[in-house]
mmJSON file of the N, C-alpha and C atoms, coordinates in Angstrom:
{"data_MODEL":{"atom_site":{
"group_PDB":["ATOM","ATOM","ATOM","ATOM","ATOM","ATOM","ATOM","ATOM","ATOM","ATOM","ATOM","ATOM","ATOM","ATOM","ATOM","ATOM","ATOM","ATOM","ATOM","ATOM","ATOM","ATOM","ATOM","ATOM","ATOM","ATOM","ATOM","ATOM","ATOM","ATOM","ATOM","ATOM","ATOM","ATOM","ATOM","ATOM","ATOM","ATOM","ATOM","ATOM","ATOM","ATOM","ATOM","ATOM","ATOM","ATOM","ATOM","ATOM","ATOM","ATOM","ATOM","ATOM","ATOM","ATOM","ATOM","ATOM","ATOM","ATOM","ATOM","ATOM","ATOM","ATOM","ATOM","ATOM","ATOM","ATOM","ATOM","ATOM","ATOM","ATOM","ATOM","ATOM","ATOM","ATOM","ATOM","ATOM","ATOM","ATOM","ATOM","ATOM","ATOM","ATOM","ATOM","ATOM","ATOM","ATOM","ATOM","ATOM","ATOM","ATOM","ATOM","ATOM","ATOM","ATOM","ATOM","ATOM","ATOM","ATOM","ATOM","ATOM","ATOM","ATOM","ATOM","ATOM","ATOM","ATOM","ATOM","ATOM","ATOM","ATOM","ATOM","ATOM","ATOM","ATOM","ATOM","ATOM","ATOM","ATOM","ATOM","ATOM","ATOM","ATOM","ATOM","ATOM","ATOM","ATOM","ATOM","ATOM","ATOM","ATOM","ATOM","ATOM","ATOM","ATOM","ATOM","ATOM","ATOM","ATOM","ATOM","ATOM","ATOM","ATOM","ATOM","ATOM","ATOM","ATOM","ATOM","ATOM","ATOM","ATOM","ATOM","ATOM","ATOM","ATOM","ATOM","ATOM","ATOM","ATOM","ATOM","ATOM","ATOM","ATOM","ATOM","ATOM","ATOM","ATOM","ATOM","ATOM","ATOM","ATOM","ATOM","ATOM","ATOM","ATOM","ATOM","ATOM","ATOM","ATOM","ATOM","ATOM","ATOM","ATOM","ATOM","ATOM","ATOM","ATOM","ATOM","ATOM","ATOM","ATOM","ATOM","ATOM","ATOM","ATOM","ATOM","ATOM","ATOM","ATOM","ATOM","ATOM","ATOM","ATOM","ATOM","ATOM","ATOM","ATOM","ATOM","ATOM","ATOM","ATOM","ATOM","ATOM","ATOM","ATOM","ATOM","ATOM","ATOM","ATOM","ATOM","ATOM","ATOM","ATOM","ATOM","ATOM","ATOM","ATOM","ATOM","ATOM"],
"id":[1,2,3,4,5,6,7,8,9,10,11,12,13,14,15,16,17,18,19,20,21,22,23,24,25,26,27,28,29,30,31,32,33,34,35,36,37,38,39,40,41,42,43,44,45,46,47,48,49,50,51,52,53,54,55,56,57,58,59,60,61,62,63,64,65,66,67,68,69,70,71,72,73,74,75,76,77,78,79,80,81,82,83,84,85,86,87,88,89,90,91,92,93,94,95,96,97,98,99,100,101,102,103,104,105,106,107,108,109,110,111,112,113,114,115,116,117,118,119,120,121,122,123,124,125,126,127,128,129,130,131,132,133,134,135,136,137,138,139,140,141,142,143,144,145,146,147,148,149,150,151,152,153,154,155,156,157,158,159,160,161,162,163,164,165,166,167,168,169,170,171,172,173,174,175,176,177,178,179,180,181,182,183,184,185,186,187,188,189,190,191,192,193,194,195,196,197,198,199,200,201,202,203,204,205,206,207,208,209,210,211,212,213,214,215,216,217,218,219,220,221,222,223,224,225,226,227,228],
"type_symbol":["N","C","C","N","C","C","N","C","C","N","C","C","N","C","C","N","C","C","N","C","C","N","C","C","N","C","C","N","C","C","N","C","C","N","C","C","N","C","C","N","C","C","N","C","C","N","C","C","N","C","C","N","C","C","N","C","C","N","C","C","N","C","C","N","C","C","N","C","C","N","C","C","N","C","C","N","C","C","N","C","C","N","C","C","N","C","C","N","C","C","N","C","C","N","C","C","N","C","C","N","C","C","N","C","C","N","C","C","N","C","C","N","C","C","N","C","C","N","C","C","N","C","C","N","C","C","N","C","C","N","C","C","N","C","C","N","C","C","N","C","C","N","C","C","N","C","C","N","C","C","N","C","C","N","C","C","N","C","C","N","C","C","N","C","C","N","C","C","N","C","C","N","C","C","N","C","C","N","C","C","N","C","C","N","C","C","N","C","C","N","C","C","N","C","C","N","C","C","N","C","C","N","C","C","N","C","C","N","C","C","N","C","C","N","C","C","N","C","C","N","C","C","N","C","C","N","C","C"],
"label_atom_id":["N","CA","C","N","CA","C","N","CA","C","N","CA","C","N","CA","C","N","CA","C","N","CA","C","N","CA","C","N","CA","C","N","CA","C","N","CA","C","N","CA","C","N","CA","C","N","CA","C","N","CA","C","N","CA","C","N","CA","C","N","CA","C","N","CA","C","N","CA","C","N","CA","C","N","CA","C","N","CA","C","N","CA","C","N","CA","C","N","CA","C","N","CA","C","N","CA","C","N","CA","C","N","CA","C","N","CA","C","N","CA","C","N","CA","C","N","CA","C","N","CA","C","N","CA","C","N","CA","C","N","CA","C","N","CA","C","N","CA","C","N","CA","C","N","CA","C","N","CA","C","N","CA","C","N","CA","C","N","CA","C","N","CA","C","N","CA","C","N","CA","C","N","CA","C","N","CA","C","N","CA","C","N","CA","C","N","CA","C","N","CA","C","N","CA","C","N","CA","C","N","CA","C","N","CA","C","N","CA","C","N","CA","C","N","CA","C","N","CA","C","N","CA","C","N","CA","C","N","CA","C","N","CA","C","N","CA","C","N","CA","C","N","CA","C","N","CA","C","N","CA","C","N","CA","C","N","CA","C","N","CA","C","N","CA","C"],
"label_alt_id":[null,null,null,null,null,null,null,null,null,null,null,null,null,null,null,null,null,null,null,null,null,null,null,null,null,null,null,null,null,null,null,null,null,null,null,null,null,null,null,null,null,null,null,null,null,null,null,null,null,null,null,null,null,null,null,null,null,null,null,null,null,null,null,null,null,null,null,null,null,null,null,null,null,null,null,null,null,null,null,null,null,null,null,null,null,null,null,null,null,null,null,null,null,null,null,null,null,null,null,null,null,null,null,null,null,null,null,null,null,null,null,null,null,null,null,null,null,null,null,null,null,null,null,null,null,null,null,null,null,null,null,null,null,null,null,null,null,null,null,null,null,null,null,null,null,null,null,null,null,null,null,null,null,null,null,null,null,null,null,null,null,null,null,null,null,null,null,null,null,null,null,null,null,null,null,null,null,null,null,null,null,null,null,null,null,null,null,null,null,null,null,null,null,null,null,null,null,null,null,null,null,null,null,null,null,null,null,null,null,null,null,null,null,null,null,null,null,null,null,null,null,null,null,null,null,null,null,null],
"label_comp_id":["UNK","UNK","UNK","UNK","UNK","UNK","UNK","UNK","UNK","UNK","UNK","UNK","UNK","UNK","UNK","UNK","UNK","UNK","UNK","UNK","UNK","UNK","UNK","UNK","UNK","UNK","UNK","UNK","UNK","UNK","UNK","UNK","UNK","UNK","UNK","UNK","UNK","UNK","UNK","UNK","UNK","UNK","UNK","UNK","UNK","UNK","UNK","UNK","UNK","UNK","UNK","UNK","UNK","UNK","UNK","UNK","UNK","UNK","UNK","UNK","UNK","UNK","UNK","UNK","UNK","UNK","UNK","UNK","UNK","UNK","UNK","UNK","UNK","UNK","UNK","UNK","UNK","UNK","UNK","UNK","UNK","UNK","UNK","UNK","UNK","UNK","UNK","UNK","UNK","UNK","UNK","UNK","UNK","UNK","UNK","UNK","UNK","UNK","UNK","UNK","UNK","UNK","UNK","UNK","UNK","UNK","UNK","UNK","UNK","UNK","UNK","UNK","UNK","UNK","UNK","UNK","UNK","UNK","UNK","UNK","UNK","UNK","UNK","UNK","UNK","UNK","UNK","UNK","UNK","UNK","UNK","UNK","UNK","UNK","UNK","UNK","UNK","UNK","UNK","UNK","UNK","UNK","UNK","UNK","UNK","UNK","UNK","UNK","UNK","UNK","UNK","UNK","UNK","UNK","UNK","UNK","UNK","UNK","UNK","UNK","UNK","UNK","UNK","UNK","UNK","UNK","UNK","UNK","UNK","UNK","UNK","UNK","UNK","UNK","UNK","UNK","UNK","UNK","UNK","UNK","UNK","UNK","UNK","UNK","UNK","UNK","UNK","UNK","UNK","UNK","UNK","UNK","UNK","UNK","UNK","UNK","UNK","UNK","UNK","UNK","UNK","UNK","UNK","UNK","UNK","UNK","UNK","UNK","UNK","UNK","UNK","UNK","UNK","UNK","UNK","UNK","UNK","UNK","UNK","UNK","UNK","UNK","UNK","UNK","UNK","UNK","UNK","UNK"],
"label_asym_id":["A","A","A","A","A","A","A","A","A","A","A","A","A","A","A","A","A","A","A","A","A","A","A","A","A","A","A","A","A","A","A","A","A","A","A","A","A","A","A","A","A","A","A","A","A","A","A","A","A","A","A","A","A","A","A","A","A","A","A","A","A","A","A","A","A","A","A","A","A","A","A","A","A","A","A","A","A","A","A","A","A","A","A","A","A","A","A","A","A","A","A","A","A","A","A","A","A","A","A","A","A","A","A","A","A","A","A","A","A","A","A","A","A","A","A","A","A","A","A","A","A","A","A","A","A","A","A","A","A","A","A","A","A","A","A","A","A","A","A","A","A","A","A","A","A","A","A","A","A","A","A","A","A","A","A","A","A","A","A","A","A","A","A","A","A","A","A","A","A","A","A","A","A","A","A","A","A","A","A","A","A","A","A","A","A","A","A","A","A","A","A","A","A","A","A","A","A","A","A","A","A","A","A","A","A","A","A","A","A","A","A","A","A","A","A","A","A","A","A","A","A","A","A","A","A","A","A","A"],
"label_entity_id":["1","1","1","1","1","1","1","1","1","1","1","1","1","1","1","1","1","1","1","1","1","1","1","1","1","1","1","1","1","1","1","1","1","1","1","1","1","1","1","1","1","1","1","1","1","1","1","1","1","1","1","1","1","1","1","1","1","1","1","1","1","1","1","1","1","1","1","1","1","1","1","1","1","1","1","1","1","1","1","1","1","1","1","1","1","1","1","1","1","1","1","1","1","1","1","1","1","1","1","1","1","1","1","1","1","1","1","1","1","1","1","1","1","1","1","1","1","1","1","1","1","1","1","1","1","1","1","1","1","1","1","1","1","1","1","1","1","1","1","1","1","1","1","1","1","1","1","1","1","1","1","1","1","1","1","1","1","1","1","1","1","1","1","1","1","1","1","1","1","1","1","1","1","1","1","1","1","1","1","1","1","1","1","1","1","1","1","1","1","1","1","1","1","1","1","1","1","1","1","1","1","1","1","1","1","1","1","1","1","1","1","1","1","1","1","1","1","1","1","1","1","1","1","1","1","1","1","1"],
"label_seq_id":[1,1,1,2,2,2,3,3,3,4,4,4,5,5,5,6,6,6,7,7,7,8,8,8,9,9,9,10,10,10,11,11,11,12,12,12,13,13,13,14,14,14,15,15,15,16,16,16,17,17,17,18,18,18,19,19,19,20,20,20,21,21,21,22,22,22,23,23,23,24,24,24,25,25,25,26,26,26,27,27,27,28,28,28,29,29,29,30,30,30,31,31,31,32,32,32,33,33,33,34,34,34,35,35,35,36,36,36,37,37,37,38,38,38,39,39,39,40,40,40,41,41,41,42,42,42,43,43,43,44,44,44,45,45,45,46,46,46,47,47,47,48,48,48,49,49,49,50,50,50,51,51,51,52,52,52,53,53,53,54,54,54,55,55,55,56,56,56,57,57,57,58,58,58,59,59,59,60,60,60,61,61,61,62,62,62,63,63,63,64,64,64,65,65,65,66,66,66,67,67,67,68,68,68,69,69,69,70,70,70,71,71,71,72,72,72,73,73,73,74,74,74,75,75,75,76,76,76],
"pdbx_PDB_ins_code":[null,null,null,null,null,null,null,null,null,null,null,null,null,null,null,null,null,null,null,null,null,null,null,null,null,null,null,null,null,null,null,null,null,null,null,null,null,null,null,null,null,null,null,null,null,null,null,null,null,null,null,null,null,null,null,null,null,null,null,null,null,null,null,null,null,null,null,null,null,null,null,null,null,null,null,null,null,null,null,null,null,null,null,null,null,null,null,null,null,null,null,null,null,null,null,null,null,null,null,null,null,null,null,null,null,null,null,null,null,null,null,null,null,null,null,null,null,null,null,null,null,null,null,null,null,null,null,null,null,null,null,null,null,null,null,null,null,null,null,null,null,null,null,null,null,null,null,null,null,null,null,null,null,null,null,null,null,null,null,null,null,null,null,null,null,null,null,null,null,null,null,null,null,null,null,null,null,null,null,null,null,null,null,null,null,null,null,null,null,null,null,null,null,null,null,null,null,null,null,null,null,null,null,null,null,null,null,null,null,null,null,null,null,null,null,null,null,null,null,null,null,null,null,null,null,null,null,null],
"Cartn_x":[-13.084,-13.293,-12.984,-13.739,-13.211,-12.422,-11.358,-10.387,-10.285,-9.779,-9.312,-8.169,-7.345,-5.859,-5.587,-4.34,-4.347,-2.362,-1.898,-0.649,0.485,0.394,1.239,1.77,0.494,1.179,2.469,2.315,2.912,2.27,2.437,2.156,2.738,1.669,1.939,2.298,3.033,4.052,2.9,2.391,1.567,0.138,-0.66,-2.071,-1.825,-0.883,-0.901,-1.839,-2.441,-2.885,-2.224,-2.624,-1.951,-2.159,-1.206,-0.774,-1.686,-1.783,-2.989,-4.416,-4.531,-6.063,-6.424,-5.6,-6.658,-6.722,-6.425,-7.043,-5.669,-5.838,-4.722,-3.918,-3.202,-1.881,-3.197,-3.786,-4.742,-5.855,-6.666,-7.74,-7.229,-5.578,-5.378,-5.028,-4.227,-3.947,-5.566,-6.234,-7.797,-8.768,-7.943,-9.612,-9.84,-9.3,-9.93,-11.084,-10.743,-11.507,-13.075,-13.134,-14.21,-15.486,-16.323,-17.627,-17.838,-18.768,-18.747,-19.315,-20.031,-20.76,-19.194,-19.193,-17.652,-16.29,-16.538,-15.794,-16.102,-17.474,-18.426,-17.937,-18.302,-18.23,-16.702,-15.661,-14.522,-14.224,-14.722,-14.639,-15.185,-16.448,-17.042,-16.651,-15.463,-14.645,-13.679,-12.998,-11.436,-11.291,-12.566,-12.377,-11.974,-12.832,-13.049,-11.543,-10.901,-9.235,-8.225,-8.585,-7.175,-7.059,-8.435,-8.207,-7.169,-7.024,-6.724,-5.06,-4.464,-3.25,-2.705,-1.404,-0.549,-0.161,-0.442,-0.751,0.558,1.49,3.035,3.794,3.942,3.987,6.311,6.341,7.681,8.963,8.78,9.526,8.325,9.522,8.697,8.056,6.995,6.383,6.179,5.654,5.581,5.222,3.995,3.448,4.188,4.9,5.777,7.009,7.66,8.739,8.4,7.469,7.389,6.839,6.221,5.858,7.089,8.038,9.047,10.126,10.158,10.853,10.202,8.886,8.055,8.269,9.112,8.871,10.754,11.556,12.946,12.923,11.861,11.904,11.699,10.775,9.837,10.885,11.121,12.072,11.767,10.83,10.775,10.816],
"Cartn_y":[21.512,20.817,19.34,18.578,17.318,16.895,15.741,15.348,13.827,12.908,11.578,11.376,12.411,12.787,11.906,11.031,10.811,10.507,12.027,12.287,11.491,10.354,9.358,9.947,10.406,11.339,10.945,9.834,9.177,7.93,8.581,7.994,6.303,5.58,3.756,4.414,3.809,4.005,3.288,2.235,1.108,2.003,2.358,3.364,4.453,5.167,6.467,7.124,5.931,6.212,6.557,7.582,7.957,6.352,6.112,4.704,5.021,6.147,6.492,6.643,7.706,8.085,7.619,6.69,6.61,7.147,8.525,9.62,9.829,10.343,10.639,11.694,12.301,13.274,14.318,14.603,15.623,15.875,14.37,14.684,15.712,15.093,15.711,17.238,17.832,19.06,19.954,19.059,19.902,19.491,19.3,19.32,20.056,20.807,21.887,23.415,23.055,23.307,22.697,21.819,20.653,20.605,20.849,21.16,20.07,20.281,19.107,18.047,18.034,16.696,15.931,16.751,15.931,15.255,16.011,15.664,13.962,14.236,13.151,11.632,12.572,10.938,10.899,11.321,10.569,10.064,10.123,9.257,8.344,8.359,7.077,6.095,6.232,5.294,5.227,5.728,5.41,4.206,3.492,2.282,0.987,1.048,0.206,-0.033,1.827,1.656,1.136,1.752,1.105,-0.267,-1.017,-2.659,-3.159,-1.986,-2.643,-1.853,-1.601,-1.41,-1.6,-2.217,-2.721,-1.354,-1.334,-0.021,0.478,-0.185,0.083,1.385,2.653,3.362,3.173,3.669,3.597,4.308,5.112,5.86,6.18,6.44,6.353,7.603,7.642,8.759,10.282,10.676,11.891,11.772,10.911,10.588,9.581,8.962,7.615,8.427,9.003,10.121,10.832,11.578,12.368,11.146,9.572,8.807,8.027,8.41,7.605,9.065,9.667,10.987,11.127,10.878,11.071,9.721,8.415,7.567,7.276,8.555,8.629,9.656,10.501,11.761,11.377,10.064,9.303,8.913,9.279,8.796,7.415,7.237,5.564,4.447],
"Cartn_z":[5.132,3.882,4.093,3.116,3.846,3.023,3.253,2.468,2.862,1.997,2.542,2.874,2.676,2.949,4.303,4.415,5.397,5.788,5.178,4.991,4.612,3.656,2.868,1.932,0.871,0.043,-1.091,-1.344,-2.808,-3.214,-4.434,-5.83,-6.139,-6.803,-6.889,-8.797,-8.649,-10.529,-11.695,-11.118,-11.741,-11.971,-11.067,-11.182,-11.078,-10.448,-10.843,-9.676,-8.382,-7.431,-6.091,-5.557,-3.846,-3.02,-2.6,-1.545,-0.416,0.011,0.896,0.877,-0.172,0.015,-1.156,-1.902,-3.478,-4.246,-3.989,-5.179,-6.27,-7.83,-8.622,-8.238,-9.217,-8.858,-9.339,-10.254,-10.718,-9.819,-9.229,-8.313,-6.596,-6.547,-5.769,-5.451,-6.767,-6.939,-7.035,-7.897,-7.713,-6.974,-5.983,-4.635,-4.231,-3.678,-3.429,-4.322,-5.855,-6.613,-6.638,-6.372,-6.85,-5.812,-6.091,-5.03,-4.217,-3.685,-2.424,-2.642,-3.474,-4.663,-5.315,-5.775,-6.681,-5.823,-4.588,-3.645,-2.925,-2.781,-2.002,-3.018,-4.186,-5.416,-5.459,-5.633,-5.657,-4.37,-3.421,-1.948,-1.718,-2.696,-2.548,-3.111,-4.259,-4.806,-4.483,-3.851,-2.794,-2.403,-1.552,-0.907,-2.065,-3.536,-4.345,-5.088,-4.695,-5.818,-4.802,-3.617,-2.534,-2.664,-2.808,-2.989,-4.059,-4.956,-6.064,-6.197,-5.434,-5.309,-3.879,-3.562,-2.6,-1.853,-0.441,0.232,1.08,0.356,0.74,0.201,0.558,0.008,-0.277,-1.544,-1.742,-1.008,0.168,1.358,2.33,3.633,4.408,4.256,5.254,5.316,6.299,6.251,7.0,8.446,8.303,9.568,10.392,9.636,10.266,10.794,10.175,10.502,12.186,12.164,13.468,14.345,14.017,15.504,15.472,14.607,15.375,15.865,15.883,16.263,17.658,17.837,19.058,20.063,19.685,20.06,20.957,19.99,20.702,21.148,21.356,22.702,23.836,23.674,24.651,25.714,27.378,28.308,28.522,28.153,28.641,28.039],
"occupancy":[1.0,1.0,1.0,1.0,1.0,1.0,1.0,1.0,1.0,1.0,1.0,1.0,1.0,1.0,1.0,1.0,1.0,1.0,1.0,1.0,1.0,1.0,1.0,1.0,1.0,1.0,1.0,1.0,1.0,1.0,1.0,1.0,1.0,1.0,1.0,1.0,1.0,1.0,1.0,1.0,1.0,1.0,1.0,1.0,1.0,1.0,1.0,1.0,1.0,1.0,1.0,1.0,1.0,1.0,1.0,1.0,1.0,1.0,1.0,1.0,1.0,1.0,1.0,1.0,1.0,1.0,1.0,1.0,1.0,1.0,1.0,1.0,1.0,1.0,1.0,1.0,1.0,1.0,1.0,1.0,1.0,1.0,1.0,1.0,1.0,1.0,1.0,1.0,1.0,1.0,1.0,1.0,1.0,1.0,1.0,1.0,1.0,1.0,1.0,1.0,1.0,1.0,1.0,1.0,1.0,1.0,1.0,1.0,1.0,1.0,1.0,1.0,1.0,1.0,1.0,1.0,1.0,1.0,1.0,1.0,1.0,1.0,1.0,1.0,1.0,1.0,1.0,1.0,1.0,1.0,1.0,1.0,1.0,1.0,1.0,1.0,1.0,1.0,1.0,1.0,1.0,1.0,1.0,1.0,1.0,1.0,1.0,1.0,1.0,1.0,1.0,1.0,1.0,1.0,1.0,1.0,1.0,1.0,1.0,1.0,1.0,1.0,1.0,1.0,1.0,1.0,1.0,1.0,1.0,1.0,1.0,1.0,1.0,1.0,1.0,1.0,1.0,1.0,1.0,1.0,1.0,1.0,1.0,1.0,1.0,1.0,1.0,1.0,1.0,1.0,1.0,1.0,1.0,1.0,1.0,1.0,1.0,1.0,1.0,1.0,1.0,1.0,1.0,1.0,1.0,1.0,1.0,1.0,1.0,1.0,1.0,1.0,1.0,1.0,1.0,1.0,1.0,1.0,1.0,1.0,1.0,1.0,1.0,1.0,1.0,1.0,1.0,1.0],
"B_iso_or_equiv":[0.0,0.0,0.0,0.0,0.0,0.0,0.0,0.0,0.0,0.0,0.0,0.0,0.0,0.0,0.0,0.0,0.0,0.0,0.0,0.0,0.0,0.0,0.0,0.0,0.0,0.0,0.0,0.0,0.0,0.0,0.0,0.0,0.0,0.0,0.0,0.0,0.0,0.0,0.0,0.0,0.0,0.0,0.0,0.0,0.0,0.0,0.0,0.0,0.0,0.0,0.0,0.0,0.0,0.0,0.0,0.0,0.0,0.0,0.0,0.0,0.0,0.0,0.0,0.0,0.0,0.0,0.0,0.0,0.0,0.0,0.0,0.0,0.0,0.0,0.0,0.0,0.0,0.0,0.0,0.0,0.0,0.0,0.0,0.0,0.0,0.0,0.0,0.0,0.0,0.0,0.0,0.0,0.0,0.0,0.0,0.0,0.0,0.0,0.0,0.0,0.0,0.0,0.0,0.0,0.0,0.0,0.0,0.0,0.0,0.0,0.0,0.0,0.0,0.0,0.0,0.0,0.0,0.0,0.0,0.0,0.0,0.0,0.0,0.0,0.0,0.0,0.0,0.0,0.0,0.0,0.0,0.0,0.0,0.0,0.0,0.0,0.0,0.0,0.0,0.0,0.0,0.0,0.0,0.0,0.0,0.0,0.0,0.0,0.0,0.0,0.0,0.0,0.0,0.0,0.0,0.0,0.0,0.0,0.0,0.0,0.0,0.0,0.0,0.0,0.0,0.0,0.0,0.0,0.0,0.0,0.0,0.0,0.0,0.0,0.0,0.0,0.0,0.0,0.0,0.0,0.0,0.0,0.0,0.0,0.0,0.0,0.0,0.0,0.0,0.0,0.0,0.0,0.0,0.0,0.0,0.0,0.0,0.0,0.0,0.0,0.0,0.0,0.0,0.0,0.0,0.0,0.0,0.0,0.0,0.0,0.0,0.0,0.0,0.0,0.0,0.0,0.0,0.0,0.0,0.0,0.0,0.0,0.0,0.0,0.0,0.0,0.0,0.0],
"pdbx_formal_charge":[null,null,null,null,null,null,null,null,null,null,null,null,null,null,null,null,null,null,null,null,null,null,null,null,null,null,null,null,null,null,null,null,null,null,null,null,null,null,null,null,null,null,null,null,null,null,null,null,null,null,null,null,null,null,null,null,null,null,null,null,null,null,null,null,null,null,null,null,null,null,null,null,null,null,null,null,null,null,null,null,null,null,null,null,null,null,null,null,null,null,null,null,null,null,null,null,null,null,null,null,null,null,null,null,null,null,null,null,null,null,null,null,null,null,null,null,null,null,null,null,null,null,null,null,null,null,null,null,null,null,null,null,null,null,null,null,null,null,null,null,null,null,null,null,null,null,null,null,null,null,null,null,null,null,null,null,null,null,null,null,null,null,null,null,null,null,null,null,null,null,null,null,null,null,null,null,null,null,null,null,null,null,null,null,null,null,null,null,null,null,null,null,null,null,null,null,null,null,null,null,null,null,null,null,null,null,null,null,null,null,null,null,null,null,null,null,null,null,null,null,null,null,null,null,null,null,null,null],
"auth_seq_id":[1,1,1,2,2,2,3,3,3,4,4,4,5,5,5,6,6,6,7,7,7,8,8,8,9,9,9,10,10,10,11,11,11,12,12,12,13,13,13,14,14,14,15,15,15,16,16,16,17,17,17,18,18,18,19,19,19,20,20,20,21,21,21,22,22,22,23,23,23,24,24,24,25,25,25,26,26,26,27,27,27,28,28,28,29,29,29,30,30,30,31,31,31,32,32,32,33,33,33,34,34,34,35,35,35,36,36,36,37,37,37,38,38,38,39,39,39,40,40,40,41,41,41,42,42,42,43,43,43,44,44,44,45,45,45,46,46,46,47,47,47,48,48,48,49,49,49,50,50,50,51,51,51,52,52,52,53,53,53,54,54,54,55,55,55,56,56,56,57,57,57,58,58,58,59,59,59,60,60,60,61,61,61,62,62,62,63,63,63,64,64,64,65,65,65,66,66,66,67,67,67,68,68,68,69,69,69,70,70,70,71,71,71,72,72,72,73,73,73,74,74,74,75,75,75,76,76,76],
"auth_comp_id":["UNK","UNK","UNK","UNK","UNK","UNK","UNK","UNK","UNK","UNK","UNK","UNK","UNK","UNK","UNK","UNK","UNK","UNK","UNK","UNK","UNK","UNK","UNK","UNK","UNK","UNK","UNK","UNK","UNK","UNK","UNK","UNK","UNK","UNK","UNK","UNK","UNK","UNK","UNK","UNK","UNK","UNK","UNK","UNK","UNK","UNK","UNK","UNK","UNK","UNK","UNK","UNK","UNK","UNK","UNK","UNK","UNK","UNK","UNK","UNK","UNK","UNK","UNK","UNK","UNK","UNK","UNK","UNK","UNK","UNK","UNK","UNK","UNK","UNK","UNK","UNK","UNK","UNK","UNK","UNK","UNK","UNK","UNK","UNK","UNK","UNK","UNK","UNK","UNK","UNK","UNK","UNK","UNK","UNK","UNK","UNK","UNK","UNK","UNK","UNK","UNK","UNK","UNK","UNK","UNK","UNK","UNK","UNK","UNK","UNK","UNK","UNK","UNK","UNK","UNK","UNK","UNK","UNK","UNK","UNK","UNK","UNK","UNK","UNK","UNK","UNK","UNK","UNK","UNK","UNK","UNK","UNK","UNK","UNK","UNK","UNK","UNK","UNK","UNK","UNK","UNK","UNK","UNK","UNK","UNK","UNK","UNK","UNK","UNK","UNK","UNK","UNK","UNK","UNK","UNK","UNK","UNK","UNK","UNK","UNK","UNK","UNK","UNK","UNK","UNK","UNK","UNK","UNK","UNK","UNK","UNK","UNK","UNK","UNK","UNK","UNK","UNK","UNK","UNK","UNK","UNK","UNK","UNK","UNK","UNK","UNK","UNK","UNK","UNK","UNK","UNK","UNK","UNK","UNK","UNK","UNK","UNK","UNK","UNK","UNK","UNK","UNK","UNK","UNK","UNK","UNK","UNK","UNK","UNK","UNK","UNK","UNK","UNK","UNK","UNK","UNK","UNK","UNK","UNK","UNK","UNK","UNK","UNK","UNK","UNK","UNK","UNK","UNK"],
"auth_asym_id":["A","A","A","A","A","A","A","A","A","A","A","A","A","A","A","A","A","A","A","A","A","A","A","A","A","A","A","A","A","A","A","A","A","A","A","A","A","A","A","A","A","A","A","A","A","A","A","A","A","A","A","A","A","A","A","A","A","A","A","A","A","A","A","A","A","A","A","A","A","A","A","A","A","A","A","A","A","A","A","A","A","A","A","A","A","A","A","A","A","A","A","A","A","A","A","A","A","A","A","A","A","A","A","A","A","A","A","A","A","A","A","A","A","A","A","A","A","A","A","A","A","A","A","A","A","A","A","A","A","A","A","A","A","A","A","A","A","A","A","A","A","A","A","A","A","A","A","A","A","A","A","A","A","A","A","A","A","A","A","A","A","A","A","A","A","A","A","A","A","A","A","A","A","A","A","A","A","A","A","A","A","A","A","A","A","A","A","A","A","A","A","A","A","A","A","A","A","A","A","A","A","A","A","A","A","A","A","A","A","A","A","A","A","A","A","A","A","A","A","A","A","A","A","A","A","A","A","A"],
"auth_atom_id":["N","CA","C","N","CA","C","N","CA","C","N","CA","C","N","CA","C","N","CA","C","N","CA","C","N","CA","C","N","CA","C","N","CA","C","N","CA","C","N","CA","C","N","CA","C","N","CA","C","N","CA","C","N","CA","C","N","CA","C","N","CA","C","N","CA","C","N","CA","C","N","CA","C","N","CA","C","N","CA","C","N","CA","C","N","CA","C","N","CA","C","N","CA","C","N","CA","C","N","CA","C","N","CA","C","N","CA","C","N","CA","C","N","CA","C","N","CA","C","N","CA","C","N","CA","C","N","CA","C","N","CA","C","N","CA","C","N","CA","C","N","CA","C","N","CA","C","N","CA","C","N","CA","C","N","CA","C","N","CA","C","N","CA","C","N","CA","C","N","CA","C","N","CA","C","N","CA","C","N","CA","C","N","CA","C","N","CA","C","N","CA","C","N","CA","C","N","CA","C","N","CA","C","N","CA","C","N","CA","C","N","CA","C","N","CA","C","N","CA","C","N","CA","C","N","CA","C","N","CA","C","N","CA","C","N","CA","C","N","CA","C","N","CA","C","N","CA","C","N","CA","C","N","CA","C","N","CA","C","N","CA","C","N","CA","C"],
"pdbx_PDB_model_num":[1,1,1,1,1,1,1,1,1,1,1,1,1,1,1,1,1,1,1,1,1,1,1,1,1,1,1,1,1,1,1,1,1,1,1,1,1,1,1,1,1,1,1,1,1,1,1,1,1,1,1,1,1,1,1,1,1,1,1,1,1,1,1,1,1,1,1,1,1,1,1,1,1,1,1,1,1,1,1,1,1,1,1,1,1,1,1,1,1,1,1,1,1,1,1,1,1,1,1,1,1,1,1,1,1,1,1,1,1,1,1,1,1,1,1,1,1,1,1,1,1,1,1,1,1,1,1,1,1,1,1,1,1,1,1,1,1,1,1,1,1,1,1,1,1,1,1,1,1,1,1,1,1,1,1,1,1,1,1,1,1,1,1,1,1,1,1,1,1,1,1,1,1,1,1,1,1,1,1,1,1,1,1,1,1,1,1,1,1,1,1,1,1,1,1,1,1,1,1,1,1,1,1,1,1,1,1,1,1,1,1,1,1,1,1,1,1,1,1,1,1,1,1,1,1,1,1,1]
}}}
C-alpha cells in the first residue's frame, strides 16, 4: 500500500498536520480505509501543506533514535 509515512509521526499544534508526511491525525488513522484514488489525491497535496508548516518535529524521532543508536554501535 502506499503511504507517505516517513516515520516522524507527530503532530504541528498550529495545523494539526504530521511534521512529516503532511497528512492529519484522521487522514492518518484512515488510510488504510481509503481507496487508492483517495489515497493518490491526499498525496498530491502533501507537498503544497509541508510548505506551509516548519518541518521541525517537537521530539526526536524514531528514525533519528535508531541512526544514532546505529552510529554508537559503529567501532569506528
Amino acid at each position: 500500500m502506499l503511504t507517505p509515512c516517513i516515520l516522524v509521526c507527530s503532530l504541528d499544534d498550529k495545523t494539526g498536520l504530521c511534521f512529516g508526511c503532511g497528512r492529519t491525525r484522521d487522514e492518518i488513522g484512515l488510510w488504510t480505509t481509503y481507496t487508492d484514488g483517495e489515497r493518490q489525491a491526499i498525496m498530491a497535496a502533501l507537498p503544497a501543506r509541508l510548505e506551509g508548516i516548519e518541518r521541525r518535529p517537537r521530539r526526536e524521532t524514531r528514525r533519528r533514535q535508531l541512526a544514532s543508536r546505529s552510529r554508537e554501535d559503529d567501532p569506528c
